[in-house]
Legacy VTK file of the C-alpha trace (Angstrom):
# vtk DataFile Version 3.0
C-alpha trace
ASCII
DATASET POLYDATA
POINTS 441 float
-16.660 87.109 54.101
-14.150 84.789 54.956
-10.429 85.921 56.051
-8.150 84.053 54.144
-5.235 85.488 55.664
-6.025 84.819 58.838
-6.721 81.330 58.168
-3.405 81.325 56.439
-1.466 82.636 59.113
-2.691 79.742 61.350
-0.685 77.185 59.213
2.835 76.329 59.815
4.160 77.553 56.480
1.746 80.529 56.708
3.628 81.465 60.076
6.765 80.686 58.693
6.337 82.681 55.539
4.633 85.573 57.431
7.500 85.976 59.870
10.161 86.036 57.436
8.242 89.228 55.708
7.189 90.353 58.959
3.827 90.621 58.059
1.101 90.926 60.700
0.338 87.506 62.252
-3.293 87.813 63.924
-4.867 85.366 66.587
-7.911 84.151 66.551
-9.974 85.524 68.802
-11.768 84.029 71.393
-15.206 84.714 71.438
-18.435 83.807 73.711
-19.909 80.411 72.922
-22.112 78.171 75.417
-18.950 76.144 75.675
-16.805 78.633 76.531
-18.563 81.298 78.692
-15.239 82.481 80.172
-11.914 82.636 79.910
-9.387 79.615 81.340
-7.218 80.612 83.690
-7.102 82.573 86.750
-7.213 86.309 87.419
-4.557 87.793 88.597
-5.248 90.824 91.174
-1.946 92.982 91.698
-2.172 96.700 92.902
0.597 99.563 92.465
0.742 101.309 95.491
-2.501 101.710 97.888
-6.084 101.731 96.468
-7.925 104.653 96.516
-11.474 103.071 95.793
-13.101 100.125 98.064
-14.060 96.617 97.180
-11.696 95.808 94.567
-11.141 92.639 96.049
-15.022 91.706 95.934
-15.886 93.093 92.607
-13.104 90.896 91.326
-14.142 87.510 93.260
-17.753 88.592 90.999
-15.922 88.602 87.687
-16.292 84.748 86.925
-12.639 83.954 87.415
-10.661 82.815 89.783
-8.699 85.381 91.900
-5.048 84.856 92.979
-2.169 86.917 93.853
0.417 84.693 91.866
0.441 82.315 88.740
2.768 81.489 86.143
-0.111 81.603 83.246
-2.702 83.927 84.253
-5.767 84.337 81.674
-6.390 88.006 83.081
-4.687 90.625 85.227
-6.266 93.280 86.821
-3.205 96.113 88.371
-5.340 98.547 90.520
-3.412 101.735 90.038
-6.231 103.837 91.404
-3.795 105.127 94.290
-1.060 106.653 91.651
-0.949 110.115 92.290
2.730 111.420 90.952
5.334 110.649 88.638
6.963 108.855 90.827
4.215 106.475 91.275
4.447 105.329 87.630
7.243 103.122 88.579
5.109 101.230 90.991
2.882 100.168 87.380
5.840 99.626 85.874
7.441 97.030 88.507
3.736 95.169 88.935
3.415 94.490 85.231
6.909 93.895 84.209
7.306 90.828 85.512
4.182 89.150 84.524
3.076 90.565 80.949
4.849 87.780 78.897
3.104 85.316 81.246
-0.143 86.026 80.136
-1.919 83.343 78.065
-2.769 84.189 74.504
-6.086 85.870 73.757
-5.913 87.045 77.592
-7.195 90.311 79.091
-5.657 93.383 80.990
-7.634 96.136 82.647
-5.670 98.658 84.370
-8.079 100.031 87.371
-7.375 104.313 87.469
-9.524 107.142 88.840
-10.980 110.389 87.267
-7.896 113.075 86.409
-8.107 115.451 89.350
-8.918 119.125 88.169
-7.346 120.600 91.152
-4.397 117.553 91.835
-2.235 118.286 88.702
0.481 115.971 90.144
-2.365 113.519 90.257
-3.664 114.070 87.156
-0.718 113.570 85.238
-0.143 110.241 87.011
-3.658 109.365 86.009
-3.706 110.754 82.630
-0.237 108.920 82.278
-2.299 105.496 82.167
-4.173 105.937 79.277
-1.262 106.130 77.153
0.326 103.437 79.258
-2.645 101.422 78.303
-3.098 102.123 74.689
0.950 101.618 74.110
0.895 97.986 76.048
-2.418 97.111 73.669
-0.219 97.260 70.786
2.375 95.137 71.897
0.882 92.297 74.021
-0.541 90.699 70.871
-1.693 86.813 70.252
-5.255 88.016 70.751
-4.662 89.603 74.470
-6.417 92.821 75.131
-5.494 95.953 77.125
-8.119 98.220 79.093
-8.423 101.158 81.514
-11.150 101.687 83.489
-11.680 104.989 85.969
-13.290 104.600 88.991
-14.135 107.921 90.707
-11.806 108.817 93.933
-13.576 107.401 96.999
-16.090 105.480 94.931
-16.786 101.975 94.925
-15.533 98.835 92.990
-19.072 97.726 93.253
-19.834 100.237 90.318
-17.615 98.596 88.435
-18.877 94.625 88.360
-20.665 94.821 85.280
-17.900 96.575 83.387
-15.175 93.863 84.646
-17.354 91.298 84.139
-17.744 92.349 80.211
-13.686 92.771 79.811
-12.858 89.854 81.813
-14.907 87.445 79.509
-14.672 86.152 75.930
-17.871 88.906 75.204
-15.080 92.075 74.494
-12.872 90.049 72.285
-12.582 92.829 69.868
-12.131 95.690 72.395
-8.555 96.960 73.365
-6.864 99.875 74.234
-10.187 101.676 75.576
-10.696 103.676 78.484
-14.059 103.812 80.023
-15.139 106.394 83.270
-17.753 105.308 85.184
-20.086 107.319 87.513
-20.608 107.354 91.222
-23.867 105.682 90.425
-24.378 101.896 91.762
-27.422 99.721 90.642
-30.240 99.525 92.699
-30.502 96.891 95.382
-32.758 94.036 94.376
-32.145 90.387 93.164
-29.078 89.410 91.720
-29.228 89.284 87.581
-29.113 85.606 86.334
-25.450 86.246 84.871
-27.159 83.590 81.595
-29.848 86.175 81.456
-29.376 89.609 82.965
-32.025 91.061 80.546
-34.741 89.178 81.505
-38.343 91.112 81.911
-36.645 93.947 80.140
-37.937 95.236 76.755
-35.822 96.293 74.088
-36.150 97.917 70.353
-33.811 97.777 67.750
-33.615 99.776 64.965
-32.228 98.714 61.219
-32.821 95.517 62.743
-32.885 93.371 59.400
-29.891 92.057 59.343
-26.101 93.133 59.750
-24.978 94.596 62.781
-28.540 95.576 63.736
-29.852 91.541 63.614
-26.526 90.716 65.596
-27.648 93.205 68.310
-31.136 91.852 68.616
-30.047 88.328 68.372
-27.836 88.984 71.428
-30.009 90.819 73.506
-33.193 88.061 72.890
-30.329 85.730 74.400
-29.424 87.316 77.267
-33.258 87.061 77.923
-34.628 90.723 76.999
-38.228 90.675 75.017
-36.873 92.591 71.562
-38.623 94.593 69.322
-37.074 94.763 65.217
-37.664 97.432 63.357
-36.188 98.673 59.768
-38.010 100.257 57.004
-40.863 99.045 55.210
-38.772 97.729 52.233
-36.888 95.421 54.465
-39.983 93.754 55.647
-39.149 90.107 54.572
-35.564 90.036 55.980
-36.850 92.111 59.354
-39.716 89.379 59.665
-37.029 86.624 59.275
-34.726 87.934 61.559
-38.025 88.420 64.109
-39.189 84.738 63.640
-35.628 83.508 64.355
-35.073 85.119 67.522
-38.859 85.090 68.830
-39.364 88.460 68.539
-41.502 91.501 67.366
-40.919 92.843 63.975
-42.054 96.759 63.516
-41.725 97.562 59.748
-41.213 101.584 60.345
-39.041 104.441 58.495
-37.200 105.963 61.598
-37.124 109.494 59.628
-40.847 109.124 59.765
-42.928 112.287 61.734
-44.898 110.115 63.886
-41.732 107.296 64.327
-41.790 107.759 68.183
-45.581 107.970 68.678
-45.538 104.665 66.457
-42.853 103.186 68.819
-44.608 104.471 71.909
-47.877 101.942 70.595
-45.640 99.465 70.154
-44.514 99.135 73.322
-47.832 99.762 76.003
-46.212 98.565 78.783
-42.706 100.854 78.240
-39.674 100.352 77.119
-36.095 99.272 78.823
-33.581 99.452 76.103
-33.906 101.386 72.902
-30.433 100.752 70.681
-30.160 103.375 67.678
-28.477 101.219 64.983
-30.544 101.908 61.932
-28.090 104.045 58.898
-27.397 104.822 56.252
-24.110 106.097 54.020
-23.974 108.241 50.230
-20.443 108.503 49.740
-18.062 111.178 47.955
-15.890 113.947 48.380
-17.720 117.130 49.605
-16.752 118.518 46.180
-19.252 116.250 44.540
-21.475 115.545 46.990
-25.079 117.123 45.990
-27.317 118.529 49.091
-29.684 115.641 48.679
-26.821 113.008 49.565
-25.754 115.500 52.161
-29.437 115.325 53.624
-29.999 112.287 53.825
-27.466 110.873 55.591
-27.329 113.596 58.431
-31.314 112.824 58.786
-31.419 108.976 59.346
-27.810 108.572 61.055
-28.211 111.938 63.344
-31.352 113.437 63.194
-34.203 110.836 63.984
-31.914 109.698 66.391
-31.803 113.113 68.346
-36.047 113.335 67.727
-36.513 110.065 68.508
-34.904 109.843 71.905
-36.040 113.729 72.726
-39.680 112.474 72.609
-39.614 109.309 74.085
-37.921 110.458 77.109
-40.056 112.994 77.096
-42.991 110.661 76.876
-41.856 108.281 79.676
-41.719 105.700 77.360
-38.162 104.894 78.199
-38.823 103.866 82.130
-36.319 104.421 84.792
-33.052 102.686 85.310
-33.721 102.495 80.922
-30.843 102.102 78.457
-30.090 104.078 75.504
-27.472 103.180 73.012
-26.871 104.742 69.805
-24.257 103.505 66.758
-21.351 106.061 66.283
-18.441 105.136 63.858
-14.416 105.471 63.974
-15.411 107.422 61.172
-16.696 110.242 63.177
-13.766 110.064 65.951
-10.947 110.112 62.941
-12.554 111.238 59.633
-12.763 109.477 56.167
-12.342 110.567 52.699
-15.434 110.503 51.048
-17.682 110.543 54.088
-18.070 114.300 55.375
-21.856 113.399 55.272
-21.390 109.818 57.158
-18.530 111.318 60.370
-20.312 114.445 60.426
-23.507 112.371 61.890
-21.838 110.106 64.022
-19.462 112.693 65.511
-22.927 114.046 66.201
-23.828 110.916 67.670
-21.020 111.315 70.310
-21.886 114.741 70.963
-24.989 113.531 71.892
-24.170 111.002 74.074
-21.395 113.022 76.051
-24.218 115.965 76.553
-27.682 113.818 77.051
-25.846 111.490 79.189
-25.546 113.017 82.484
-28.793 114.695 82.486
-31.563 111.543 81.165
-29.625 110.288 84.186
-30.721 113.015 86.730
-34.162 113.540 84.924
-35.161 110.271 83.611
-33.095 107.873 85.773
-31.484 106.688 82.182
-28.288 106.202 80.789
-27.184 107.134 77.704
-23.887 105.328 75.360
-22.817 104.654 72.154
-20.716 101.775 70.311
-18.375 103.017 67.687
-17.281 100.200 65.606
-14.476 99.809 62.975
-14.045 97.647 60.615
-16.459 95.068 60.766
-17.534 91.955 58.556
-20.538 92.453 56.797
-21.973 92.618 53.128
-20.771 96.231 53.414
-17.206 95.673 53.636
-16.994 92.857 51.846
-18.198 95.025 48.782
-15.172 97.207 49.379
-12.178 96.291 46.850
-9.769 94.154 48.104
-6.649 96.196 49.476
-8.563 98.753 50.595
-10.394 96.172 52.599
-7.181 94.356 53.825
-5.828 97.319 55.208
-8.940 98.346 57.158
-8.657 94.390 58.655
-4.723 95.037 59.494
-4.688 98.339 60.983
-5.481 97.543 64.303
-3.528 95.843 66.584
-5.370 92.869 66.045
-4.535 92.762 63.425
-8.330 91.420 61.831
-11.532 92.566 61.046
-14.194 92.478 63.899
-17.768 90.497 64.025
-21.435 92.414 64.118
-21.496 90.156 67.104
-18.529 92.502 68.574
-20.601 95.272 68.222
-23.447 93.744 69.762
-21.797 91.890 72.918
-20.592 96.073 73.834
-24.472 96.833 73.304
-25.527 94.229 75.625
-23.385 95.233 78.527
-24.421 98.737 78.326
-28.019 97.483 78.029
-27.777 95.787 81.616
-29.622 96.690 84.710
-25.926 96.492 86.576
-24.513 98.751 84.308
-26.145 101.891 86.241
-22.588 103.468 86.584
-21.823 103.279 82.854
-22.598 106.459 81.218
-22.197 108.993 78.653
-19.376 106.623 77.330
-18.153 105.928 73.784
-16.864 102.307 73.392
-14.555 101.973 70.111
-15.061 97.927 69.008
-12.115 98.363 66.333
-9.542 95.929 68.027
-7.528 99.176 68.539
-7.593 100.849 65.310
-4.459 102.747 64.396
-6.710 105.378 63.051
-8.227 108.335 65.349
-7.539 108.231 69.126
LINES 1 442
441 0 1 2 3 4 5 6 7 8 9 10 11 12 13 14 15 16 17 18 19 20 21 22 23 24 25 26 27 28 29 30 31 32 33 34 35 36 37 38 39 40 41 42 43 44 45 46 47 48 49 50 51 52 53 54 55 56 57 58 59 60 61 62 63 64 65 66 67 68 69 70 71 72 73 74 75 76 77 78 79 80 81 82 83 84 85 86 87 88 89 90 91 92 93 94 95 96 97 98 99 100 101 102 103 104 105 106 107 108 109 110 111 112 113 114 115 116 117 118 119 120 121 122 123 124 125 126 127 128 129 130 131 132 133 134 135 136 137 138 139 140 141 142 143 144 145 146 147 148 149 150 151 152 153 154 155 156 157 158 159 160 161 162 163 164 165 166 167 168 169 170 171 172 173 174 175 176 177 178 179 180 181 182 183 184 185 186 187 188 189 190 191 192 193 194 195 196 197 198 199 200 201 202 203 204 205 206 207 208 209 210 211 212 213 214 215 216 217 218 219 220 221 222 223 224 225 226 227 228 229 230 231 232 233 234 235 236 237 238 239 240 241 242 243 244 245 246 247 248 249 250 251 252 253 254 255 256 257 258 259 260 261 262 263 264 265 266 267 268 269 270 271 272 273 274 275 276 277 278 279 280 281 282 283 284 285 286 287 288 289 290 291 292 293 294 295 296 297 298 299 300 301 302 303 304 305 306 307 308 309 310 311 312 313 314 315 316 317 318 319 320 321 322 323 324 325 326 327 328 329 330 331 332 333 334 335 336 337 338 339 340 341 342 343 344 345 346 347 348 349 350 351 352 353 354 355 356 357 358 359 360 361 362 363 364 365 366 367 368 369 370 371 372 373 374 375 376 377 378 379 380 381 382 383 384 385 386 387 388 389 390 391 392 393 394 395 396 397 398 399 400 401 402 403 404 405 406 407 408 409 410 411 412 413 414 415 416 417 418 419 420 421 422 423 424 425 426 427 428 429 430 431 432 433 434 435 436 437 438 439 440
């Protein structure tokens, strides 16, 4: 559904009237197209205080951009603060980024480079835990589209680690991320042939459930065109859209109910040869209040959201269908990190979903050689919201400080970078596409 506000606020008297009633003024947002793959400008690398990881320097000359240390309109800046260890060393982020902040261009990027909080350094891990709030503040006040990131890197790890991660902030592809922090692992990818940057997925397989359209056909339609060999499935009433969305993007449609017994063994015969991603997108939601909610609307919800999810991935993992150096993403909500009224049901199984994720995570790593993440997305345009009446649904596209609703195609640029071979280190994270939602965390 179109945003008529934000079209409005893109004409003179619409900025004119707007500012006068200081109402929110959102940017349009600069996403990936084929004619603009990156971001203009140059990246600006500053550092606040000495590094404690190695190879910032070359993961940064990887990013796609440009590296300088000085320019009057940089399109990104990159402050490695990994080496801030006390209070003291907050001033050294304050007098890199100071200078520069108002010089970046509009719909630019920011990722502040920290390590892991230090359980037995609490000088050091208030320095470090300092940064995320540092981070999620400046998000909310750099506006005109810019975004705001940190990313941990673990002490005495490598920048290496984090290429695919930069790569993904640094580019038009996490338009509608800010204010996020994502830990990485020590894990690096395994050495081979460099991934075609056009089409890192290539020769890998990947399903997609509730696949028909929405969020789920944005997913697959993403993944088919970073080169991946997709798989759509949603239930069997869906069967003409799925089979659409399949012949548009070249792909396999697998009319199956998730909740099903034999769902996995069904996947598993889908896929002889294995399976590299599997993305967990298919849900459902039976709002009201808990007072009126009946136990079948309770049920329901918790079984195709949480449960087939968790049955799902136990026995294809434990199947081998999922091969080594796999991906496994599953949809989680803002819902589940903050709450909604009318929707005990709907957060209940995507707080679940986290849960999962944060537990499964580190161990289908050690057992399986697989990596396990979720998307949580906000407010996002789709037939969904667009049923929702009006000011409720402006103020779900306002509160964030983008001030706009996000695309499925938000959601499914964050799936694609977690689904990449390079994106070993990337684990047991939960990436909020919200724009920065003032609600939750």
């Amino acid at each position: 559904m179109a945003d008529r506000y934000l079209h409005l606020t893109g004409t003179a008297p619409g900025r004119f009237l707007t500012r006068r009633l200081g109402l929110p003024q959102p940017a349009p947002l600069r996403r990936w197209t084929l004619e603009t793959p990156r971001l203009e400008g140059p990246l600006l690398h500053l550092t606040a205080g000495a590094s404690a990881v190695t190879g910032v320097a070359e993961a940064l000359s990887r990013s796609g951009l440009p590296v300088v240390g000085d320019t009057d309109r940089p399109a990104a800046i990159v402050l490695d603060a990994t080496g801030v260890a006390t209070a003291a060393g907050l001033g050294d982020v304050h007098a890199a980024l100071h200078p520069v902040v108002r010089s970046l261009a509009p719909g630019g990027r920011i990722v502040v480079l920290g390590t892991v909080p230090s359980p037995d350094d609490h000088h050091q891990a208030a320095a470090q835990q300092a940064l995320e709030g540092f981070v999620r503040s400046l998000g909310k006040e750099t506006g005109r589209g810019s975004t705001v990131q940190l990313v941990r890197i673990p002490v005495g790890g490598a920048a290496r680690a984090a290429e695919s991660t930069l790569r993904f902030l640094l580019s038009p592809r996490s338009a509608y991320v800010s204010g996020q922090v994502i830990e990485l692992t020590t894990a690096t990818p395994t050495p081979g042939p460099a991934a075609d940057p056009a089409a890192p997925l290539t020769d890998r397989t990947a399903l997609v459930t509730g696949a028909a359209r929405g969020i789920g056909a944005a997913v697959a339609s993403v993944l088919a065109r970073d080169g991946a060999r997709v798989i759509v499935l949603d239930v069997p009433g869906a069967r003409e859209e799925l089979e659409r969305t399949a012949d548009r993007l070249g792909a396999t449609a697998l009319p199956l109910d998730i909740t099903a017994p034999d769902a996995a063994g069904r996947i598993a015969a889908a896929v002889p040869d294995g399976l590299d991603v599997l993305v967990h997108n298919a849900g459902i939601t039976r709002d009201r209040r808990l007072a009126n909610m009946p136990a079948d609307r309770w049920a329901s919800v918790i079984e195709v959201n949480l449960d087939s999810v968790l049955r799902t991935t136990d026995e294809l993992l434990e199947a081998g269908v999922i091969a080594r150096g796999g991906r496994i993403v599953a949809t989680a909500s803002i819902a589940g990190i903050a709450g909604n009224t009318g929707q005990t049901n709907y957060a209940a199984s995507k707080a679940g979903i986290i849960g999962l994720v944060r537990s499964l995570g580190p161990r289908a790593a050690a057992d399986h050689g697989v990596t396990v993440n979720a998307v949580a997305p906000g407010f996002i345009e789709t037939k969904m919201t667009a049923a929702v009446p009006l000011f409720i649904r402006e103020a779900g596209r306002r509160m964030n400080s983008l001030s706009q609703g996000g695309l499925p195609v938000d959601v499914a640029e964050a799936v694609a970078w977690f689904a990449q071979p390079d994106s070993t280190a990337v684990n047991g994270q939960v990436l909020r596409v919200c724009g920065q939602s003032l609600l939750g965390a």
